[in-house]
C-alpha positions in Angstrom: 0.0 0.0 0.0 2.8 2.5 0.8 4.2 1.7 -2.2 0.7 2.7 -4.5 1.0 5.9 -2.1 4.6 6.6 -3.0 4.0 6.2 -6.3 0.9 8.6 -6.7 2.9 11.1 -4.5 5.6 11.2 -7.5 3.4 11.6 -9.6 1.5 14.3 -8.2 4.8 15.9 -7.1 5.9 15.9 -11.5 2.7 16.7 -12.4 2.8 20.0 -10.2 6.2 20.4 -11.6 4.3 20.7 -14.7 1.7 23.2 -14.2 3.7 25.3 -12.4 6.9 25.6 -14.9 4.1 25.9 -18.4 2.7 28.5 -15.9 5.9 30.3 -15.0 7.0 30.3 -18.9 3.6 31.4 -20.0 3.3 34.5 -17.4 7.0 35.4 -18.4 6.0 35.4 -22.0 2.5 37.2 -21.5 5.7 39.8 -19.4 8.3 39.8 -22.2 5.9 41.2 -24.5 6.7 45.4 -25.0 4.3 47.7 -23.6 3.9 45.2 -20.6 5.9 46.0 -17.4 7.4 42.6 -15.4 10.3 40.2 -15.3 9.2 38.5 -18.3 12.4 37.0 -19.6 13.6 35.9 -15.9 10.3 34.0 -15.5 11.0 31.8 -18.6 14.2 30.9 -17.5 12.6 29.9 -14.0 10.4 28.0 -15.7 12.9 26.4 -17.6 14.8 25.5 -14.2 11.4 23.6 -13.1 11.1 22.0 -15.8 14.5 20.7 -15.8 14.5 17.8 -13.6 11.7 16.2 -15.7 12.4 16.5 -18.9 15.4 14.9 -20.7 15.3 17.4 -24.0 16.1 20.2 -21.5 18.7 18.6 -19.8 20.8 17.6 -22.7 20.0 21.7 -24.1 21.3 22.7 -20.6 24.5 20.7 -21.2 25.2 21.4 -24.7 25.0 24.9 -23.2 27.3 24.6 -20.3 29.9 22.8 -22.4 29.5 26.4 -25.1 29.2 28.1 -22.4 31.5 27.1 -19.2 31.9 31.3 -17.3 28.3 31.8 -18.0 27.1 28.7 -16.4 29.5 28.1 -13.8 27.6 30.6 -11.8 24.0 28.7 -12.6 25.5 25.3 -11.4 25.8 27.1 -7.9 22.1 27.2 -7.6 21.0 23.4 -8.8 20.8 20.8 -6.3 23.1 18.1 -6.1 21.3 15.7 -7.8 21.0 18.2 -10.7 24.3 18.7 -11.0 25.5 15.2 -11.0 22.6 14.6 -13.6 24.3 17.0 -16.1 27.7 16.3 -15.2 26.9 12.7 -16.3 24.6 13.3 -19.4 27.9 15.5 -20.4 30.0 12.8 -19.3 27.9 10.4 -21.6 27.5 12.8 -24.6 31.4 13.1 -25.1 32.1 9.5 -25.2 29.3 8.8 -27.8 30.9 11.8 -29.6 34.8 10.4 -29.5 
């Protein structure tokens, strides 16, 4: 039983995950547009950053990034969790050797 329970608790827990990033991006676009005053461009990329841990397109985007990108990002890493950060440190990892 705690198992079902576990199980719908992920689920919930990515499905939230969901709603809010769409959300976030959506309000930031609905921001970005001219005339309208807001954060609109830092609410995408907050979006982005929820969306990150459940979707594998982003992650390998975010890496592909950090590699182009290593000054610009090194600051980002600071703010993932740990888990994150070993996630993209071994997509990277993975993505070099299929490239060699």
């Amino acid at each position: 039983m705690s198992l079902m329970l576990r199980r719908r608790d992920r689920l919930l827990v990515r499905i939230a995950r969901w709603i809010g990033g769409i959300a976030l991006i959506l309000v930031g676009l609905v921001l970005s547009v001219p005339g309208i005053p807001g954060p609109g461009f830092l609410l995408v990329i907050f979006g982005i950053f929820v969306l990150m841990p459940e979707s594998r397109w982003l992650q390998k985007k975010f890496v592909s990034l950090r590699r182009r990108y290593p000054r610009a990002f090194a600051k980002v890493e600071r703010w993932l969790p740990k888990r994150m950060r070993r996630r993209t440190e071994r997509d990277s990892d993975s993505a070099q050797r299929r490239a060699a």
